[in-house]
mmCIF file of the N, C-alpha and C atoms, coordinates in Angstrom:
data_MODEL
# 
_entry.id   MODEL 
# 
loop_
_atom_site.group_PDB 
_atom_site.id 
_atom_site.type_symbol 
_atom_site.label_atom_id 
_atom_site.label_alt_id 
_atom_site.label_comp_id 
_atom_site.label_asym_id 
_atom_site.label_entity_id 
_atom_site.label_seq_id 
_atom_site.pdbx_PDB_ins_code 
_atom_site.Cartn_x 
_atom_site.Cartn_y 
_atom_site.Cartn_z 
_atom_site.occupancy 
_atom_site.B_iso_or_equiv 
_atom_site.pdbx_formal_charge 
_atom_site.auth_seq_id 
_atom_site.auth_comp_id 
_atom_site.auth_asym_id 
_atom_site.auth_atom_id 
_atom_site.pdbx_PDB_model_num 
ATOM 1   N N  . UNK A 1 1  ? -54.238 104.145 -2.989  1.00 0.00 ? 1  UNK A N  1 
ATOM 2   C CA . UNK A 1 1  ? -54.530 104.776 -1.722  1.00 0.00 ? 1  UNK A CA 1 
ATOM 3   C C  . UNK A 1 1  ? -54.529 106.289 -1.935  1.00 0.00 ? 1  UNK A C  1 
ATOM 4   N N  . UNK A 1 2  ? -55.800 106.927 -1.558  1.00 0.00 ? 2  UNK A N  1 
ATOM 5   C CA . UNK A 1 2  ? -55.589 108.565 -1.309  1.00 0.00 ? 2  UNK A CA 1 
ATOM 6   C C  . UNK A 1 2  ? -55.254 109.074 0.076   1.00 0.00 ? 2  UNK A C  1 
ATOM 7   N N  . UNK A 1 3  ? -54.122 110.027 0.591   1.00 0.00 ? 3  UNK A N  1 
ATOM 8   C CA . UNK A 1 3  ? -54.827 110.584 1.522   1.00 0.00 ? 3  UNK A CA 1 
ATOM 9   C C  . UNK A 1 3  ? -55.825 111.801 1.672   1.00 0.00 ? 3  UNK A C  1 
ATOM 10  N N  . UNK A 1 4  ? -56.414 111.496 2.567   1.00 0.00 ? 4  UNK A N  1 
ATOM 11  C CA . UNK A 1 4  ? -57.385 112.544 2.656   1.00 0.00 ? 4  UNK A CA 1 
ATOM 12  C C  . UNK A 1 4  ? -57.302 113.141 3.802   1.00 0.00 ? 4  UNK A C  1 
ATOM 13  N N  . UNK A 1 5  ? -56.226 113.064 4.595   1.00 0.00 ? 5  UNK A N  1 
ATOM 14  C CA . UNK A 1 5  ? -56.486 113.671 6.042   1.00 0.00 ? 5  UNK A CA 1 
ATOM 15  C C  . UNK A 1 5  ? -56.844 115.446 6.131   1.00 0.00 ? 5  UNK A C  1 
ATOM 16  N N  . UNK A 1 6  ? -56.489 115.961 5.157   1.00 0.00 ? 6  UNK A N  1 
ATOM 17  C CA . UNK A 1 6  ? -56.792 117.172 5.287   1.00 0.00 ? 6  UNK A CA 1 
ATOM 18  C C  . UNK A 1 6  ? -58.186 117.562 4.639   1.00 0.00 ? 6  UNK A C  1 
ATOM 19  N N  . UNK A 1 7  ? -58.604 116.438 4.546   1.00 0.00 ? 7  UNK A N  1 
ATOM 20  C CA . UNK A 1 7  ? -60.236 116.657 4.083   1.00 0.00 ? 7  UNK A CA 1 
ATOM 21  C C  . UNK A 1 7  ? -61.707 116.242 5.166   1.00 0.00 ? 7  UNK A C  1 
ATOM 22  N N  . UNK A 1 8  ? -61.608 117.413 6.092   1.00 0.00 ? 8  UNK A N  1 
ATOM 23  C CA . UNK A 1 8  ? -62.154 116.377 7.219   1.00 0.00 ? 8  UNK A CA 1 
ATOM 24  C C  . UNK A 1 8  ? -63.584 116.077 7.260   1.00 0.00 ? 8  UNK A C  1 
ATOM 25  N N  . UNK A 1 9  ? -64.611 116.427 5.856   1.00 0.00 ? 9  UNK A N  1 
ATOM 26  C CA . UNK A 1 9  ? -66.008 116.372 5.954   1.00 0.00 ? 9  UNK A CA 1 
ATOM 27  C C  . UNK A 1 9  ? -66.125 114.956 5.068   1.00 0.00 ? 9  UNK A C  1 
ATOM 28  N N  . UNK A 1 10 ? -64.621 114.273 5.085   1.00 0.00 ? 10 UNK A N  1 
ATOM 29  C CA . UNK A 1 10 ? -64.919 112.686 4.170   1.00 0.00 ? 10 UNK A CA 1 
ATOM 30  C C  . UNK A 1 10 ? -64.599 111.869 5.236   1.00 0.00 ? 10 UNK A C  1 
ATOM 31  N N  . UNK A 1 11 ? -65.276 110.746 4.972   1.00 0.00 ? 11 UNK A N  1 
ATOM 32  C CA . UNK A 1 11 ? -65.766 109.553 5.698   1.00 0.00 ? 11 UNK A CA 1 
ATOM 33  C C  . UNK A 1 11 ? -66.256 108.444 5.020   1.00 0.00 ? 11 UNK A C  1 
ATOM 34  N N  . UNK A 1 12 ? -65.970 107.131 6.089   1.00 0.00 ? 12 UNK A N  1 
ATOM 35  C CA . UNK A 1 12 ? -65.643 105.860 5.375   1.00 0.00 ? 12 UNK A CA 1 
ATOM 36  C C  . UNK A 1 12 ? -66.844 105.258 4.431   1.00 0.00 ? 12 UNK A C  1 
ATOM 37  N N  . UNK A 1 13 ? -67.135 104.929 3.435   1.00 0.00 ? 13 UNK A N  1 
ATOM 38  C CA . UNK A 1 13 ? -68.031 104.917 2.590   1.00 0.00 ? 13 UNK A CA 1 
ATOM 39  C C  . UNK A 1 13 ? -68.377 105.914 1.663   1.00 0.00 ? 13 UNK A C  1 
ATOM 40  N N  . UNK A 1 14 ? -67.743 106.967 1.398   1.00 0.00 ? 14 UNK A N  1 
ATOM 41  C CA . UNK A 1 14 ? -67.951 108.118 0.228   1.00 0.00 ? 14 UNK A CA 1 
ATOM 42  C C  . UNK A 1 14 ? -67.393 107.307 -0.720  1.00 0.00 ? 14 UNK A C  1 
ATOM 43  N N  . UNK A 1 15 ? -68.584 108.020 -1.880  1.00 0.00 ? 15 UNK A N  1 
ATOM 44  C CA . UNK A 1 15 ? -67.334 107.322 -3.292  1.00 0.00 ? 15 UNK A CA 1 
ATOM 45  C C  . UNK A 1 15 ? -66.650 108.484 -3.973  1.00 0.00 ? 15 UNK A C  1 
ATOM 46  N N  . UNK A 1 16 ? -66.118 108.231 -4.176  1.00 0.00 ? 16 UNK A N  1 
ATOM 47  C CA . UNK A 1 16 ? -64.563 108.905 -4.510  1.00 0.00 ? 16 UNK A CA 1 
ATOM 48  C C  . UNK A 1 16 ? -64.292 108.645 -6.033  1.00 0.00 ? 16 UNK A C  1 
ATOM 49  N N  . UNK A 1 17 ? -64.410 109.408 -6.729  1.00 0.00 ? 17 UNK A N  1 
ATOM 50  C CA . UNK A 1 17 ? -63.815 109.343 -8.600  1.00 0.00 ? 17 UNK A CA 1 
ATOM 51  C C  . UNK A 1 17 ? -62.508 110.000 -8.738  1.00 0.00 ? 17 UNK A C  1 
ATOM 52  N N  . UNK A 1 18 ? -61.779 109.092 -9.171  1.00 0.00 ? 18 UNK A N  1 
ATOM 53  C CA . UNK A 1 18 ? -60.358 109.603 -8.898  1.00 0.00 ? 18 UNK A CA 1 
ATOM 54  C C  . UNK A 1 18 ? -59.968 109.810 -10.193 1.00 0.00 ? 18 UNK A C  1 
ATOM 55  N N  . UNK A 1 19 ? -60.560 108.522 -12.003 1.00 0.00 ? 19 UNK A N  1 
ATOM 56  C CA . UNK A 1 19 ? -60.599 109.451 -12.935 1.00 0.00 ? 19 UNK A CA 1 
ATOM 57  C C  . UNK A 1 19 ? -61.986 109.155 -13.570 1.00 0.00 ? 19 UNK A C  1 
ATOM 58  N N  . UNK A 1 20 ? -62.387 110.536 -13.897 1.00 0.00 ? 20 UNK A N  1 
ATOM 59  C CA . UNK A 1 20 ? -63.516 110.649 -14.441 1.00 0.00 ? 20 UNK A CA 1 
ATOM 60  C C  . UNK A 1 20 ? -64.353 112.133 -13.721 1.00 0.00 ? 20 UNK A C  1 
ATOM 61  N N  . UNK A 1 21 ? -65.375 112.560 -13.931 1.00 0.00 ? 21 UNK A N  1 
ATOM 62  C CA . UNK A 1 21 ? -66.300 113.625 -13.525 1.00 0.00 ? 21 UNK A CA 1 
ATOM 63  C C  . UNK A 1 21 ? -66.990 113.551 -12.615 1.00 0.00 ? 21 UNK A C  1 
ATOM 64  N N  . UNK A 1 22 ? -67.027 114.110 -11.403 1.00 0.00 ? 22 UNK A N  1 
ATOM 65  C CA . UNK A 1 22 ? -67.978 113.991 -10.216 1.00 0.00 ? 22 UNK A CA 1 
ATOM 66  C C  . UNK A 1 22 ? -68.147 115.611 -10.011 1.00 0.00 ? 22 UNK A C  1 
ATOM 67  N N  . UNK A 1 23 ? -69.463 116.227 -9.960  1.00 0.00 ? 23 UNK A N  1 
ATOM 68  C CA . UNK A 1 23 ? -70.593 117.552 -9.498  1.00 0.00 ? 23 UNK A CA 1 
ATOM 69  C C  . UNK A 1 23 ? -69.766 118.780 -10.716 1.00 0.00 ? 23 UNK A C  1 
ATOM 70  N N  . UNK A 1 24 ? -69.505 118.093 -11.591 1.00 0.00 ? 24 UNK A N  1 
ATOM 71  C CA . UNK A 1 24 ? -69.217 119.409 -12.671 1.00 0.00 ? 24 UNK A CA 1 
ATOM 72  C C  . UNK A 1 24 ? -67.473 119.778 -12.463 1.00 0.00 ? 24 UNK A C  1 
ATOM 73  N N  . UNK A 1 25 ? -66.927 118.586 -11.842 1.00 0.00 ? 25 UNK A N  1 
ATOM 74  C CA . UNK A 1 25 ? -65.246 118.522 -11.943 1.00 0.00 ? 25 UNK A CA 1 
ATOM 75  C C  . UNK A 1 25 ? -64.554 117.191 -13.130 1.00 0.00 ? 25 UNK A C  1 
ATOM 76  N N  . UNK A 1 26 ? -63.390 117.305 -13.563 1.00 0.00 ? 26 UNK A N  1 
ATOM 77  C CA . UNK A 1 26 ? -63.248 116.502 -14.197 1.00 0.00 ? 26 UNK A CA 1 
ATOM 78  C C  . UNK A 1 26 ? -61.546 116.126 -13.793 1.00 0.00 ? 26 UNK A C  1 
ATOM 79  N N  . UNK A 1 27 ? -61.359 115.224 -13.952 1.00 0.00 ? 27 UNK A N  1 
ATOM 80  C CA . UNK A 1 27 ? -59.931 114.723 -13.126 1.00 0.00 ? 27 UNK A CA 1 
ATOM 81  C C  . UNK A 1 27 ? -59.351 113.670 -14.642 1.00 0.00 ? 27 UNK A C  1 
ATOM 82  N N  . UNK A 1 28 ? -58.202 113.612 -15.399 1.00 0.00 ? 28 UNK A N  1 
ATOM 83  C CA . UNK A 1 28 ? -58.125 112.642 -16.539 1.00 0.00 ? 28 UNK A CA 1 
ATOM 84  C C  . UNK A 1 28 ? -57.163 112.097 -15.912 1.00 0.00 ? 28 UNK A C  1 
ATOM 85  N N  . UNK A 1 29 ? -56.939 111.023 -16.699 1.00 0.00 ? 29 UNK A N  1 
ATOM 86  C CA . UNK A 1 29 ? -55.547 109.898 -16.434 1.00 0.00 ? 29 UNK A CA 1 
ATOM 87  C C  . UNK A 1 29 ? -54.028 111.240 -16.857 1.00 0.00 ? 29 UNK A C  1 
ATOM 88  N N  . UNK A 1 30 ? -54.482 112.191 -17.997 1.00 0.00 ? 30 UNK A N  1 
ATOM 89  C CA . UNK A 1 30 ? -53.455 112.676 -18.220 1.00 0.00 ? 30 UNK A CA 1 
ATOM 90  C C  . UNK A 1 30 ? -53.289 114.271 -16.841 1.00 0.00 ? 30 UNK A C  1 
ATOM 91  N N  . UNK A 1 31 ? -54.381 114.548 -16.323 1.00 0.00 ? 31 UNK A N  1 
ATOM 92  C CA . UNK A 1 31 ? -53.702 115.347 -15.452 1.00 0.00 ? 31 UNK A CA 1 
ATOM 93  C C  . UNK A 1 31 ? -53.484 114.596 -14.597 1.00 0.00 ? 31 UNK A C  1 
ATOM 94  N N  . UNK A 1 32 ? -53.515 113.287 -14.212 1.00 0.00 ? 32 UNK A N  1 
ATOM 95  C CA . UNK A 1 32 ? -53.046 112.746 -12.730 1.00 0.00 ? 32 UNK A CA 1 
ATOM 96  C C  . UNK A 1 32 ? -51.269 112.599 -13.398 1.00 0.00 ? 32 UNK A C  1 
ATOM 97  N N  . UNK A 1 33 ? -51.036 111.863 -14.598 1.00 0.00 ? 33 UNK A N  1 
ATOM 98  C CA . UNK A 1 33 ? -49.770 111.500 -15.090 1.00 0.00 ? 33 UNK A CA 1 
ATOM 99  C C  . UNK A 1 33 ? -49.184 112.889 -15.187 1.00 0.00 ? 33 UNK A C  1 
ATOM 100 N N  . UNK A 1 34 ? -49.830 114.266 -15.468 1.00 0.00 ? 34 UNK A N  1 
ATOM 101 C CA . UNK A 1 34 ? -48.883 115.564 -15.520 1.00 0.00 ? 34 UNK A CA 1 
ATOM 102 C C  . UNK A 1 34 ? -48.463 115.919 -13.836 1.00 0.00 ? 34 UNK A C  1 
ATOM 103 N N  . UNK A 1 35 ? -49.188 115.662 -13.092 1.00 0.00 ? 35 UNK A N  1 
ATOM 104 C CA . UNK A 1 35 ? -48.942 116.338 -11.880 1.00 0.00 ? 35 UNK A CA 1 
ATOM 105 C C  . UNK A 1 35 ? -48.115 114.995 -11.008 1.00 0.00 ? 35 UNK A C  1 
ATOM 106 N N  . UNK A 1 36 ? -48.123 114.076 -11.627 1.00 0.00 ? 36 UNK A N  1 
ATOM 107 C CA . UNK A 1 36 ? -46.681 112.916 -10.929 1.00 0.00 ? 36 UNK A CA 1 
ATOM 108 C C  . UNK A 1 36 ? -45.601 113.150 -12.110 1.00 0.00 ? 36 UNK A C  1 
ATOM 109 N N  . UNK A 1 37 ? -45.901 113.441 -13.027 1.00 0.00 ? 37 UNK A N  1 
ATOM 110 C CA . UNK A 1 37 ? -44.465 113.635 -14.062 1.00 0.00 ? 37 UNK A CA 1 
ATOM 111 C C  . UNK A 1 37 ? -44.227 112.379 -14.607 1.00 0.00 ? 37 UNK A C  1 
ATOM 112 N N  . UNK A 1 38 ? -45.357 111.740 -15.230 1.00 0.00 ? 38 UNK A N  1 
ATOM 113 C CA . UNK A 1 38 ? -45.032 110.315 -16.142 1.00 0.00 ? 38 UNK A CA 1 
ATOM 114 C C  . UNK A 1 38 ? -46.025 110.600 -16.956 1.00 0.00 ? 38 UNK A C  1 
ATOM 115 N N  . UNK A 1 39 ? -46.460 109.612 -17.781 1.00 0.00 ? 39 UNK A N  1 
ATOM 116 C CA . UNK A 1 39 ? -47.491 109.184 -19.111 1.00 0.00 ? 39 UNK A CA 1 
ATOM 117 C C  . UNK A 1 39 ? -48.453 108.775 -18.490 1.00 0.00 ? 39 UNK A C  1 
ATOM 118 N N  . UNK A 1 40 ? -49.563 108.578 -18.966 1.00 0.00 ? 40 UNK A N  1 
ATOM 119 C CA . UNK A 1 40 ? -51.061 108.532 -18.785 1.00 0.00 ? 40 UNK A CA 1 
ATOM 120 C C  . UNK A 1 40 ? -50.907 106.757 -18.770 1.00 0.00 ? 40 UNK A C  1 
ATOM 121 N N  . UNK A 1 41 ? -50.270 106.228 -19.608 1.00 0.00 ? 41 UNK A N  1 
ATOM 122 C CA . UNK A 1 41 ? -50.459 104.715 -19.275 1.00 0.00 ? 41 UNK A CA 1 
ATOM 123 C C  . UNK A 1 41 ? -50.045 104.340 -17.811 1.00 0.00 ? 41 UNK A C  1 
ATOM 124 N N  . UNK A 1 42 ? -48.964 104.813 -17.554 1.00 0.00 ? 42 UNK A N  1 
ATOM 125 C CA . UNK A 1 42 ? -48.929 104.304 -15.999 1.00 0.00 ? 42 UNK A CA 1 
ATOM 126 C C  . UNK A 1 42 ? -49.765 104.511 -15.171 1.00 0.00 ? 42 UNK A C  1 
ATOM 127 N N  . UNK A 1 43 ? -50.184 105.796 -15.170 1.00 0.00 ? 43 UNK A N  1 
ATOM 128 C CA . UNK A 1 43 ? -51.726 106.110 -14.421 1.00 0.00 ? 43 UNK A CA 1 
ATOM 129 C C  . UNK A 1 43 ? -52.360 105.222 -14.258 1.00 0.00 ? 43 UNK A C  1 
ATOM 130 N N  . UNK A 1 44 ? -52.960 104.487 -15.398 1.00 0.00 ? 44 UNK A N  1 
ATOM 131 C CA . UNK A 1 44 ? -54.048 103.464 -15.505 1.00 0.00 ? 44 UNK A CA 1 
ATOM 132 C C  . UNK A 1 44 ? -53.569 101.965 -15.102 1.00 0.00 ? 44 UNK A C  1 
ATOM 133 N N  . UNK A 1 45 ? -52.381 102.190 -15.822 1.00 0.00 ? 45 UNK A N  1 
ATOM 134 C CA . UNK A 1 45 ? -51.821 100.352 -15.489 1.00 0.00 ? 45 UNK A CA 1 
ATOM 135 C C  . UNK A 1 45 ? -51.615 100.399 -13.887 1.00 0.00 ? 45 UNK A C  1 
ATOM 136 N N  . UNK A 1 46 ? -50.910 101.391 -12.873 1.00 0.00 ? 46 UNK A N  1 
ATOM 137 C CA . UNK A 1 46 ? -51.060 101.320 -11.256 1.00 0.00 ? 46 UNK A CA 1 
ATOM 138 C C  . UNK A 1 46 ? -52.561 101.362 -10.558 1.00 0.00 ? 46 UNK A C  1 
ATOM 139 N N  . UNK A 1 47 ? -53.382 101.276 -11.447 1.00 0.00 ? 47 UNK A N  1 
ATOM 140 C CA . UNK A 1 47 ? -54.934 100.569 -10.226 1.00 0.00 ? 47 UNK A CA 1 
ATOM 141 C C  . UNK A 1 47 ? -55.218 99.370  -10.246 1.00 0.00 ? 47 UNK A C  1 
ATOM 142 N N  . UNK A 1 48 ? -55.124 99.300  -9.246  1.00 0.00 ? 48 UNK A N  1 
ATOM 143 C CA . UNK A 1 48 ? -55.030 97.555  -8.709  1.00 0.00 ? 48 UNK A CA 1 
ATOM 144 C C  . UNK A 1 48 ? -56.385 96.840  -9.696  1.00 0.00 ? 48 UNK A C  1 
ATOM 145 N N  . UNK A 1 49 ? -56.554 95.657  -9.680  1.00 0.00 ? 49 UNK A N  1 
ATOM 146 C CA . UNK A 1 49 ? -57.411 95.377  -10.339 1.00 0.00 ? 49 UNK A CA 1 
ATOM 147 C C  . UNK A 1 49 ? -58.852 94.816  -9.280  1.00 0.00 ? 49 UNK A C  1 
ATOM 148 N N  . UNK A 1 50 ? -58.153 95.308  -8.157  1.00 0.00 ? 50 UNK A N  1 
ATOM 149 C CA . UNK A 1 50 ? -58.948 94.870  -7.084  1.00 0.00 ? 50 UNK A CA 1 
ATOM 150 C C  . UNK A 1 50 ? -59.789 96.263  -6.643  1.00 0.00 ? 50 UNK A C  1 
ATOM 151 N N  . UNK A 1 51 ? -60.052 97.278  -7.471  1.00 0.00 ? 51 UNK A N  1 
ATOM 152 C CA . UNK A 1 51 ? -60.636 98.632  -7.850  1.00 0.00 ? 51 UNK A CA 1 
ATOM 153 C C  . UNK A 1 51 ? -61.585 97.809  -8.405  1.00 0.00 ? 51 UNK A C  1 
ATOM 154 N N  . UNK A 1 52 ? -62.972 97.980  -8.083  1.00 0.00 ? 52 UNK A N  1 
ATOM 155 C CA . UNK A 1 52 ? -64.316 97.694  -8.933  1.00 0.00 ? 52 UNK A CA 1 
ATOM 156 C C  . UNK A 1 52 ? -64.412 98.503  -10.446 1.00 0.00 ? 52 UNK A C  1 
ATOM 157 N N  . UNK A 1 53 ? -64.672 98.238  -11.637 1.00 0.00 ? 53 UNK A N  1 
ATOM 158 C CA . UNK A 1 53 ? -64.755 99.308  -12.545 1.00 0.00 ? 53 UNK A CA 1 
ATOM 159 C C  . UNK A 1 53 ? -65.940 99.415  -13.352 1.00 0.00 ? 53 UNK A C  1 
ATOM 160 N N  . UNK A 1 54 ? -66.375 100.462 -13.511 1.00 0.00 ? 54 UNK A N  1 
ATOM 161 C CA . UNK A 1 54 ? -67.499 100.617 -13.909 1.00 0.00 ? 54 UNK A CA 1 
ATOM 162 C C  . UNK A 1 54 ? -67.667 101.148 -15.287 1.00 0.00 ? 54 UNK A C  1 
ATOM 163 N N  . UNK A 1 55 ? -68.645 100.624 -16.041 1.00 0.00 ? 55 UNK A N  1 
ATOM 164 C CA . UNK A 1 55 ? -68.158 101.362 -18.091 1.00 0.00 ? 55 UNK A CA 1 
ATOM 165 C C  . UNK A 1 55 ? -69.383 101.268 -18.470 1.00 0.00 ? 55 UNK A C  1 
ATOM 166 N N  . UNK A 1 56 ? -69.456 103.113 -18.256 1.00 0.00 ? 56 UNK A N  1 
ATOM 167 C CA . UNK A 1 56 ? -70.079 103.696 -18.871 1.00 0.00 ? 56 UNK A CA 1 
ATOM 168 C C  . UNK A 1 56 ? -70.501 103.881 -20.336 1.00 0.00 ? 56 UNK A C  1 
ATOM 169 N N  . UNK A 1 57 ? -71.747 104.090 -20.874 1.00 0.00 ? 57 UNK A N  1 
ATOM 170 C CA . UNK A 1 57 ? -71.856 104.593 -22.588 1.00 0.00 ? 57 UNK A CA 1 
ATOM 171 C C  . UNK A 1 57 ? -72.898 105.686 -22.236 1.00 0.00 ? 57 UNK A C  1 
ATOM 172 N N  . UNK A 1 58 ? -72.745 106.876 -22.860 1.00 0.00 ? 58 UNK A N  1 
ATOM 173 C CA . UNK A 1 58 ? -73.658 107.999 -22.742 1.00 0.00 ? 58 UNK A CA 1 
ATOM 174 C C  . UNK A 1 58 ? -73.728 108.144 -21.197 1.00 0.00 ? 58 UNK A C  1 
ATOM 175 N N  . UNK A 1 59 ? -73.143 107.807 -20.682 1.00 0.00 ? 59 UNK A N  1 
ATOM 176 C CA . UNK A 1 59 ? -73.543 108.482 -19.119 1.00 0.00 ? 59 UNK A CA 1 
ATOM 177 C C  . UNK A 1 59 ? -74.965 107.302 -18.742 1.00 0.00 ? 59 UNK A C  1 
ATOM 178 N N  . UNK A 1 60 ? -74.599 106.692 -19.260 1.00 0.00 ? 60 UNK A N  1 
ATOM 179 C CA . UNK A 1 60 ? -75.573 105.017 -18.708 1.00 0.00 ? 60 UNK A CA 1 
ATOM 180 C C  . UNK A 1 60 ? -74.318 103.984 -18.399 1.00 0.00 ? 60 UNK A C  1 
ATOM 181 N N  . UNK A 1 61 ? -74.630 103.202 -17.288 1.00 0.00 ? 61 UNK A N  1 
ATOM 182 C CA . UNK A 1 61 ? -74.190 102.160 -16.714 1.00 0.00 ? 61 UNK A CA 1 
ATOM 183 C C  . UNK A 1 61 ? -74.241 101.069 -17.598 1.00 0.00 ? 61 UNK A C  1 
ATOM 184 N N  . UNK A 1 62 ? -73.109 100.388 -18.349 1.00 0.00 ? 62 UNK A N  1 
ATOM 185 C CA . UNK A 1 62 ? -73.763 99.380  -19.536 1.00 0.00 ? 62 UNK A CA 1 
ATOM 186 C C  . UNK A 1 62 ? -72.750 97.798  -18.534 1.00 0.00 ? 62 UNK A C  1 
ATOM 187 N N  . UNK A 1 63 ? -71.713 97.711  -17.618 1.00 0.00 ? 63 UNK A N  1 
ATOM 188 C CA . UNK A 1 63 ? -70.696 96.208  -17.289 1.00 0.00 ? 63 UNK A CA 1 
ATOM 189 C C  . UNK A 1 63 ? -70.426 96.939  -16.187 1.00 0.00 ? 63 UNK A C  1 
ATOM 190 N N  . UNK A 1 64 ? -70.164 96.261  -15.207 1.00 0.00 ? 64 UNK A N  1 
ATOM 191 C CA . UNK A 1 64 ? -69.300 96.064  -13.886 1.00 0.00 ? 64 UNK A CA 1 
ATOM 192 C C  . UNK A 1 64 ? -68.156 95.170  -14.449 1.00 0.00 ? 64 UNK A C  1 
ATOM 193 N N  . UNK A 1 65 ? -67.067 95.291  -13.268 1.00 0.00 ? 65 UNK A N  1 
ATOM 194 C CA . UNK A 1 65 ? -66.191 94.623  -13.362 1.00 0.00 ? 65 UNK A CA 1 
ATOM 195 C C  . UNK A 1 65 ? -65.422 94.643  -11.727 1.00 0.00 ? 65 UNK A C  1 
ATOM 196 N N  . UNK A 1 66 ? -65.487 93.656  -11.108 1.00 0.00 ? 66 UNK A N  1 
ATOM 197 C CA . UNK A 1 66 ? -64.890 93.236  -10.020 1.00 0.00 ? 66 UNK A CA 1 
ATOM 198 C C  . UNK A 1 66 ? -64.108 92.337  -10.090 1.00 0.00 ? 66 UNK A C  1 
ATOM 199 N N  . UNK A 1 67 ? -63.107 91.894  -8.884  1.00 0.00 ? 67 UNK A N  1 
ATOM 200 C CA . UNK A 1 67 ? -62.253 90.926  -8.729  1.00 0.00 ? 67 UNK A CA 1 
ATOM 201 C C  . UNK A 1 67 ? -63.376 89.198  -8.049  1.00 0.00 ? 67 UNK A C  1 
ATOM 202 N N  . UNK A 1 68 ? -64.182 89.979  -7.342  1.00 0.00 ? 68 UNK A N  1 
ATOM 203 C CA . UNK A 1 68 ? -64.994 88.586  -6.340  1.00 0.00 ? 68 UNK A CA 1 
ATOM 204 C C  . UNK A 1 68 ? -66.053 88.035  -7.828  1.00 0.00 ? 68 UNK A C  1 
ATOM 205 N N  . UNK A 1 69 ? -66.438 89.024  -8.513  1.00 0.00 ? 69 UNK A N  1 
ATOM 206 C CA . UNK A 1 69 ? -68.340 89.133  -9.443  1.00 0.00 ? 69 UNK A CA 1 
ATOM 207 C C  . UNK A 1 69 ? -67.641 88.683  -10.877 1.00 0.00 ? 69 UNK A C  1 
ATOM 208 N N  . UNK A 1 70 ? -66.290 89.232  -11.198 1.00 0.00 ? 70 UNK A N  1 
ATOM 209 C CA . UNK A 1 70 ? -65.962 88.988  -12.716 1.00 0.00 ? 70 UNK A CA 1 
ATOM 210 C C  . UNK A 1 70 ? -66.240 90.230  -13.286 1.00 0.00 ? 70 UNK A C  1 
ATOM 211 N N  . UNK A 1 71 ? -66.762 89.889  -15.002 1.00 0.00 ? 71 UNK A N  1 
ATOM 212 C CA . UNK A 1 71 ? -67.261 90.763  -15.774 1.00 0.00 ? 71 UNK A CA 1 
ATOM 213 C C  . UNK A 1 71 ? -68.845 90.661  -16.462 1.00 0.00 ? 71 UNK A C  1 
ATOM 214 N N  . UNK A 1 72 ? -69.391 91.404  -15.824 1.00 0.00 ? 72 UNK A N  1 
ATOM 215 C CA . UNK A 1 72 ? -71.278 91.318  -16.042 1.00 0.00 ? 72 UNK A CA 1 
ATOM 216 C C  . UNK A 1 72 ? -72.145 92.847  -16.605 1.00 0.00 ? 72 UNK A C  1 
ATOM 217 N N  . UNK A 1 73 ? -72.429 92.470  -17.405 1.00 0.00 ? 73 UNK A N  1 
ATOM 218 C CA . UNK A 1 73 ? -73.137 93.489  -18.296 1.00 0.00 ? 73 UNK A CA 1 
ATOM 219 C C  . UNK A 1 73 ? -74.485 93.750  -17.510 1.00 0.00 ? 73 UNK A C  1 
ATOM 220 N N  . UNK A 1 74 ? -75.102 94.780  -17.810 1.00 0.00 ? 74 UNK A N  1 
ATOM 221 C CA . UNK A 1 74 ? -75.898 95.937  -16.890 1.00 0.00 ? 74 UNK A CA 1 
ATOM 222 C C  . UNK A 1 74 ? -77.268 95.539  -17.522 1.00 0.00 ? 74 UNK A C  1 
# 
């Protein structure tokens, strides 16, 4: 869960990159784990698996991965 209440030009359906690069920003597992004060594995192991995930190669779309769809290549 993010809040966002102090972000008031977001609304329900934005997508949201919480780690990875969105418009020339970059967000890692290790600055989310520096700014809570743990390791980068916990970062990753606390997203639910009910988070859609998407895996990238070169900045191409190659598998999805959902909880309802499974795991399906692009």
């Amino acid at each position: 869960m993010l809040d966002v209440t102090e972000l008031t030009e977001v609304k329900a359906g934005d997508e949201v990159v919480v780690i990875g690069t969105q418009d020339g920003a970059t967000l890692t597992a290790d600055d989310l784990a520096a700014a809570r004060g743990t390791i980068n594995y916990e970062v990753v192991a606390a997203i639910m698996p009910r988070v859609p995930r998407r895996y990238l190669r070169g900045g191409k779309l190659v598998a999805t991965k959902t909880l309802a769809d499974g795991y399906a290549r692009c």
